[in-house]
N, C-alpha and C positions, 0 to 999 in steps of 0.2 A: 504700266498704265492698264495694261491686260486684265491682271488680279486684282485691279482696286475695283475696275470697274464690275468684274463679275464677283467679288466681295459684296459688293453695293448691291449686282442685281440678284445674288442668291439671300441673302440678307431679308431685304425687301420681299423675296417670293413668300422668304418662310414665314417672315412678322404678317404678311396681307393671308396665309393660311394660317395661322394662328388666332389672326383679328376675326375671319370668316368662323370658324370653331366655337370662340366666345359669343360672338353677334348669333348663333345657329340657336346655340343650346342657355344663352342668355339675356341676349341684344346689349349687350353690352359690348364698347369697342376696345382694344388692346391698350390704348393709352391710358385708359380712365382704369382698366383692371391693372395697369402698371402703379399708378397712384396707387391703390389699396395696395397690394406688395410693396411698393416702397415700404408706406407706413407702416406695415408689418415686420418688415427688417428691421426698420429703426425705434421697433421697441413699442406700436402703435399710436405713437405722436411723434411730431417732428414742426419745425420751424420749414414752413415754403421754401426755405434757401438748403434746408437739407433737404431734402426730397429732390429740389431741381440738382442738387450733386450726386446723392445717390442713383440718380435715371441718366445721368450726363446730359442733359437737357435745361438753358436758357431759363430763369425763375420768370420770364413773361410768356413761356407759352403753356404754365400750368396753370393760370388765372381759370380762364373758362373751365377745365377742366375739375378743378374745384369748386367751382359753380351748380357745376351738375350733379356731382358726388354732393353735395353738401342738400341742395333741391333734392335728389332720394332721401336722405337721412342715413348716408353709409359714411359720410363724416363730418366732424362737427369744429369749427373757430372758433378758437377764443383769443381774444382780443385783451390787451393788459395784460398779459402774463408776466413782464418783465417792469417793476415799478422806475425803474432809470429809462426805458424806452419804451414809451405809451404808444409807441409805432406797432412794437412786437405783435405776432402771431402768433399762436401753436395749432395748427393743424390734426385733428386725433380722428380716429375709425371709431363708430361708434361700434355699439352690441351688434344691429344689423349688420354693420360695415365686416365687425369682425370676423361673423356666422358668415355672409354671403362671400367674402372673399378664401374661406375653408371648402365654399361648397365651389366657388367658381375656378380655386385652386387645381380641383381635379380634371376638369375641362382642359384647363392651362397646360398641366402637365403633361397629360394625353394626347393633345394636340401636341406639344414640344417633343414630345416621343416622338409619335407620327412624321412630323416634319423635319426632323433635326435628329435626335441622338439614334434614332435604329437603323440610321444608315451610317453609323461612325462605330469602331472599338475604341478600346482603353488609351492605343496608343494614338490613333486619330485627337482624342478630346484633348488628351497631353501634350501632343504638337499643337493644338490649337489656344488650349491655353499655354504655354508657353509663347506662341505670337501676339498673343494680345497682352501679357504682361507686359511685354516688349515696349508694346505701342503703347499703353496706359504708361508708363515709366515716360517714354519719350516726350506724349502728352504735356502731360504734368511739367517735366522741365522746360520745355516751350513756354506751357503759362507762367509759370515763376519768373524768365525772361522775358514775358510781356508787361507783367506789374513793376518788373525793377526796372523795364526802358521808360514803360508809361506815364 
């Protein structure tokens, strides 16, 4: 119980100084710059339901968040992209979107330095990723046994 909970509150320290970093040198908050990296992983467009997989985050708590990104003009809906499901979305960064998440990258990184990797070595990050494979593995097969009781 000890190390989940100081997982939780080391976690939490470094994302609220990371958020603090971005908001300094952009006003922009950690969530909304996690959207633009998403969609930058995935290629600079993505369907809502990949983006909420890729961040590990519920596809209802990116609604607003897309809201806002889309009100600057850092990314853009389009709506109809799949002619069988006139539901569909695709989600894409635009040219701003894609510039200002290069330049807000390096804030990101620097902060991520700062808070997180210059106080680890090689073999720290490798015990650390090695525990979290662990858990993303364990994850994963929980859900697959939730959809097959469900």
């Amino acid at each position: 119980m000890g190390a989940w909970r100081d997982l939780q509150a080391i976690a939490a320290q470094i994302g609220r100084g990371i958020d603090d970093e971005l908001q300094a040198d952009w006003d922009i908050r950690l969530g909304w710059f996690d959207v633009l990296a998403s969609l930058q992983r995935l290629g600079g467009k993505a369907r809502p339901l990949d983006v909420a997989i890729d961040l590990r985050l519920p596809p209802s708590s990116l609604s607003r968040r897309f809201d806002r990104l889309e009100e600057e003009g850092w990314i853009a809906r389009h709506r109809h992209v799949d002619d069988a499901d006139h539901r569909a979305v695709e989600v894409e960064l635009t040219r701003t979107g894609r510039r200002l998440w290069r330049e807000m990258n390096i804030s990101y990184r620097r902060a991520l330095q700062a808070q997180f990797a210059l106080h680890l070595d090689d073999v720290d990050i490798a015990d650390l990723r090695r525990v979290l494979d662990v858990l993303s593995v364990a994850s994963e097969e929980r859900q697959d046994v939730d959809i097959v009781d469900g």
